[in-house]
C-alpha positions as CSV (number, residue, x, y, z in Angstrom):
1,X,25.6,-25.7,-15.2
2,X,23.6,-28.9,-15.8
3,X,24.7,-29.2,-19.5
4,X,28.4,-28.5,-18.4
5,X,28.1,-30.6,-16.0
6,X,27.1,-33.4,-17.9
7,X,29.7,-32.9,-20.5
8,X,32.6,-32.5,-17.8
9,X,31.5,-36.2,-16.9
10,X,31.9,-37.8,-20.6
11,X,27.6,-38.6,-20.1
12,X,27.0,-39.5,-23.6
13,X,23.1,-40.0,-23.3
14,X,20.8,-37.6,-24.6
15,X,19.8,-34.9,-21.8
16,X,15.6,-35.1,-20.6
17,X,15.8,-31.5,-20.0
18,X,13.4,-30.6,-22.6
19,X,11.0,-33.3,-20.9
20,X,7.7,-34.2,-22.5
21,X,7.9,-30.9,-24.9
22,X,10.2,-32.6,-27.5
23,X,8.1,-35.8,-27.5
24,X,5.0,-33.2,-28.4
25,X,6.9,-31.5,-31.1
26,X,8.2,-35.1,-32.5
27,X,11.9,-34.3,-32.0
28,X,14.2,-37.0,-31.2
29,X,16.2,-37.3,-28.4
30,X,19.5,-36.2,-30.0
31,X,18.0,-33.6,-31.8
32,X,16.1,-32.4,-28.9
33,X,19.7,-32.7,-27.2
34,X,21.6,-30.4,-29.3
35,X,19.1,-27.3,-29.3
36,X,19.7,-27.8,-25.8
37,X,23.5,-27.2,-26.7
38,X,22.9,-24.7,-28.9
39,X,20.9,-22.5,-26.6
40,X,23.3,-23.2,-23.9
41,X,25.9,-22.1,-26.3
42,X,23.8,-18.9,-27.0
43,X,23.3,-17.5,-23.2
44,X,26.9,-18.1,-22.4
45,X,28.0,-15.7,-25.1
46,X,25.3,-13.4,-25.2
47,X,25.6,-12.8,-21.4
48,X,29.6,-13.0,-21.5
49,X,28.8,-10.3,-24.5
50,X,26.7,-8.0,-22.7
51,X,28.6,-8.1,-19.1
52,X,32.1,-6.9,-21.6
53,X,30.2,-4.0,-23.2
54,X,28.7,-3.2,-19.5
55,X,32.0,-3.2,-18.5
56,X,33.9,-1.6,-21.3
57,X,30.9,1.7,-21.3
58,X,31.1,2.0,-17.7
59,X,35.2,2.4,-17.7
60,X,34.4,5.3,-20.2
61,X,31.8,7.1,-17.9
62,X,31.9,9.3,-15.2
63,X,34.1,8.2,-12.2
64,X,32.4,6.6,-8.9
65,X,30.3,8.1,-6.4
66,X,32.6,9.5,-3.2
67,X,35.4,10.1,-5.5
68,X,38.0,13.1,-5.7
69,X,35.8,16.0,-7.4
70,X,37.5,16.9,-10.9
């Protein structure tokens, strides 16, 4: 939510988020900024991915608990 945030408001600065870790590993900050991005990037579609095939296995499954024996 951060990184959308950010980007809803036009911020154009690098993003700290990855603190004193990318000064350790000798990144710079834009660089530091778009694995950031990239990993954002990742979750949303892996989790969007995984909730649809959830979703599309459990509409194939057996119906609910409570309902109308078959």
């Amino acid at each position: 939510m951060y990184q959308m945030g950010l980007w809803f408001i036009s911020w154009h600065h690098p993003c700290g988020c990855m603190g004193s870790l990318a000064g350790a590993l000798h990144l710079w900050d834009h660089s530091a900024d778009n694995i950031m991005k990239i990993k954002l990037a990742y979750l949303l579609v892996a989790s969007y991915g995984i909730l649809l095939w959830e979703w599309r296995r459990g509409a194939t499954s057996a119906p609910l608990a409570g309902g109308a024996p078959g």
